[in-house]
N, C-alpha and C positions, 0 to 999 in steps of 0.2 A: 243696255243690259244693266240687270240693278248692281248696285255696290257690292251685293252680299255674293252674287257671280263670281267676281275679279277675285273676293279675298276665296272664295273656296279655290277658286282654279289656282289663287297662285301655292295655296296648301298644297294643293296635289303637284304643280310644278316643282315646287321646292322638294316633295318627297319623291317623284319620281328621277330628279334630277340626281340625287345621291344615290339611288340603284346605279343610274346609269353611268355616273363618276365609280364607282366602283367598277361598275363591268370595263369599264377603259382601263381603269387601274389598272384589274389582271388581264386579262388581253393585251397591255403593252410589257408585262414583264418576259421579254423576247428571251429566247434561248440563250445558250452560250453560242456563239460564233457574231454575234452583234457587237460590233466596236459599243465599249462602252459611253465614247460621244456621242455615237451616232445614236445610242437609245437612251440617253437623256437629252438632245435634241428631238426625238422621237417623242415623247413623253412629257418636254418641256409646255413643246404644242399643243396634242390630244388633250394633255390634263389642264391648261390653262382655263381660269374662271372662266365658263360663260352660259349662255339662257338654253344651250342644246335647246336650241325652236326644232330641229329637222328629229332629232331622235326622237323628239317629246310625238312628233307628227308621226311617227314612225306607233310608236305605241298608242297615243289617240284613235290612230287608223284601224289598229288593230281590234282595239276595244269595243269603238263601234261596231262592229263585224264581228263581234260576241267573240273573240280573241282574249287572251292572257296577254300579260305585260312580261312572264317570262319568256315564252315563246318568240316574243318578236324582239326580245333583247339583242340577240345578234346581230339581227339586220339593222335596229335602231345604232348601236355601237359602228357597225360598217357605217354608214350615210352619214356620223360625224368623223370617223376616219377620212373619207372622203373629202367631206368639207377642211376639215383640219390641214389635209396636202394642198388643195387649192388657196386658202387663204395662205400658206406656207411659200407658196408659188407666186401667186400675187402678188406678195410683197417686196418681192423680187428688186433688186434695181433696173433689171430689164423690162419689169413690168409697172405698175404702181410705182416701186421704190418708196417704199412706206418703212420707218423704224418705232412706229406704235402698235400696237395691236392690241386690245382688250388691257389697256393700260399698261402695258409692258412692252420689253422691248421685242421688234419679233425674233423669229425664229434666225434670220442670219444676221442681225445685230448681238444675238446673245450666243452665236457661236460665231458661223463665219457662213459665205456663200455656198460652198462647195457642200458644206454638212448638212445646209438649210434643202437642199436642192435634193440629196440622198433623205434628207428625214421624211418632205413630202413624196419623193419615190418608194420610202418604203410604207408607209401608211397607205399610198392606195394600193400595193398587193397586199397589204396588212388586209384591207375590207373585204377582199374577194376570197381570200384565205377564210378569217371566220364565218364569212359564209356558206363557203362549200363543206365546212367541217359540224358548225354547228345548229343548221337551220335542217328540219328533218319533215318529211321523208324525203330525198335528196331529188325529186324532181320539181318540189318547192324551192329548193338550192337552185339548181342550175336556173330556173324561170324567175327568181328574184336576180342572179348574179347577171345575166343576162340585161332584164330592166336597170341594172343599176350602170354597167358598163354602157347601156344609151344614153343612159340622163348623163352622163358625165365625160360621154367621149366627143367627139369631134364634129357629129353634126348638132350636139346640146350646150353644155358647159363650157366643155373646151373653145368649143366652135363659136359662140357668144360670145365668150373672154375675146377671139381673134378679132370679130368685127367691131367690138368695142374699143378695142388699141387702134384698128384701123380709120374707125369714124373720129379720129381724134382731129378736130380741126378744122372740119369739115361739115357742110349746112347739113343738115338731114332733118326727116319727117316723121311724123309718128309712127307708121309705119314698120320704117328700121329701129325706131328706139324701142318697141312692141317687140319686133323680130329677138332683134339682142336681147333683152331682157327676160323674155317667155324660155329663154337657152341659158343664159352669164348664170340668172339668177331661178327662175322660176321652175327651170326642169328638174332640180335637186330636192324643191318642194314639194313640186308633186310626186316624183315616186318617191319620197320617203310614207306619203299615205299610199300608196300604191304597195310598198314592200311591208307596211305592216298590215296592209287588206289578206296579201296573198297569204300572210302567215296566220292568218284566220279562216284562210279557203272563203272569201268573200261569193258572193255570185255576183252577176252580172251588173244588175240594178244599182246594188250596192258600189263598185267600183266605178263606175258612172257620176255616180254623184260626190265620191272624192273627189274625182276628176275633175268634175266640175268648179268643186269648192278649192280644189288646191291651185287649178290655172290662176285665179282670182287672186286666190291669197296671194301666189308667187310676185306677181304683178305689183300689187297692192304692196307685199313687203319693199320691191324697189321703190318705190316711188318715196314710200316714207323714210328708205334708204337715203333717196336724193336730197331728201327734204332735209336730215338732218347735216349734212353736207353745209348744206346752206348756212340752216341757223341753228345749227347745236354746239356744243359745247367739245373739247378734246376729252375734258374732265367725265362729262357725260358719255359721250358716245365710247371713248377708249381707243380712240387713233384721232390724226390727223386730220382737221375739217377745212373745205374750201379747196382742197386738192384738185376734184373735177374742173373747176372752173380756170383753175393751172392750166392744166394741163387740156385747156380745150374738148373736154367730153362734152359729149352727146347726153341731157339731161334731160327730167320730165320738168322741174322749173327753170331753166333752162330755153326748156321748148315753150309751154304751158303758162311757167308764172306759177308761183306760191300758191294763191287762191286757187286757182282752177287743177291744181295738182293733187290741192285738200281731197277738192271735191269727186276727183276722180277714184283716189283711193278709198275715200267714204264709198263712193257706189260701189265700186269694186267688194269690199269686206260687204257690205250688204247683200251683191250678189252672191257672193261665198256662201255666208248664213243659209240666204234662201235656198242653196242646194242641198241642205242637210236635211231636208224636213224627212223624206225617209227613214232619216234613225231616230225617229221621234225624242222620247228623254236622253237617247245616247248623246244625244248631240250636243248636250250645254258643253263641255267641256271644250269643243273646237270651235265652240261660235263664240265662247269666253277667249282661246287664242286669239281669233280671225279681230275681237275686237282690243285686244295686246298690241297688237302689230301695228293697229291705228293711231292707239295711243303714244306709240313711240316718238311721235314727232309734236308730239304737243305741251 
């Protein structure tokens, strides 16, 4: 994709990125009855610097599918509250046990366990709350809140995270590392274009070919995940690198090998692209992502 691609999309990421740092803004200024740790713990999280890739998917989603960017703000804001509990949770000492996170410390280094554990508990009824409140007309609520409680529950995210602690150690195949990954990582991406299609009233066709492109992308984002793992930087990446390889995970280099990890994530975002062709011009803006995501590891 040409140069001139990257710098227009990262204009529009950088200026949709502060709508949506805003909408978190007020969305985390919780009521009175919130311990006041626990909602700057809350807010520590949510509002810390970073690329919002799943919100940003959340409103590209929508826009293709001839959608507003106010409209799908909600849902965009839920899907990184969601992610925000999860990464909160991960880095858990019973999990990860990670004290970096997007160059700071995380969430229970900079307070404590117990608070770290209540902030991502409340953040995810945080998302399902602005959703049933502010996504309209409320049968688009309930069937986004619905979609978003799979991707992130027990047979998706959740359920991912579990088999990825459990494969610690242990030989595995492509396969399982496919399996875990389409769930740890890849189900959060897809319905984030999923919940900004629906807040567009997409049709069929259309959500299809999300579909299509965000299985890929989700994919593709792990791999470049693992990749940097390997040979990135702390400075760069903003946590702790070479952790998998600790701790015995299950990896696409790993499995793969560098070279052949490349190559798979290149096909991968190429097969994304090529699902979009239905939104004909809509489309530059999430094949300029799909090819973001690539670059991350180079």
């Amino acid at each position: 994709m040409a140069q001139a691609s990257y710098t227009s999309f990262g204009h529009y990421a950088s200026r949709v990125r502060d709508d949506v740092n805003a909408a978190l803004d007020l969305y985390s200024q919780l009521a009175e009855g919130c311990p006041d740790r626990l909602r700057k713990a809350i807010r520590y999280s949510l509002l810390s610097p970073g690329k919002r890739l799943r919100p940003l998917l959340v409103i590209l989603g929508a826009e293709a599918c001839g959608g507003k960017l106010s409209t799908a703000m909600p849902a965009a804001c839920a899907v990184e509250m969601v992610h925000a509990y999860s990464l909160i949770h991960d880095d858990l000492p019973a999990m990860d046990d990670d004290d970096l996170r997007r160059g700071r410390p995380t969430c229970h280094k900079a307070f404590d366990e117990p608070t770290a554990i209540l902030a991502g508990d409340a953040l995810l009824t945080l998302a399902f709350e602005v959703i049933a409140k502010e996504i309209k007309p409320s049968e688009v609520a309930a069937a986004c809140c619905s979609s978003l409680a799979g991707a992130a529950g027990a047979c998706s995210m959740v359920g991912g995270q579990a088999d990825d602690i459990l494969s610690e150690g242990i030989v595995g195949g492509i396969e399982m590392l496919d399996s875990i990954h389409r769930r740890k990582t890849g189900a959060m991406i897809l319905v984030s274009l999923q919940l900004g299609a629906m807040t567009a009233n997409a049709n069929r066709a259309q959500l299809q070919s999300l579909q299509q492109y965000g299985s890929r992308l989700g994919l593709a984002f792990q791999i470049t995940d693992d990749l940097l793992d390997v040979r990135g930087s702390e400075a760069d990446v903003g946590k702790r690198v070479g952790k998998d390889s600790q701790h015995g995970k299950l990896t696409f280099p790993g499995l793969l090998g560098v070279d052949e990890s490349v190559k798979r994530a290149e096909q991968l975002i190429d097969e994304a692209c090529g699902a979009l062709a239905i939104f004909e011009e809509k489309s530059g803006d999430l094949e300029s992502l799909a090819r973001y995501v690539l670059e991350r590891n180079r």
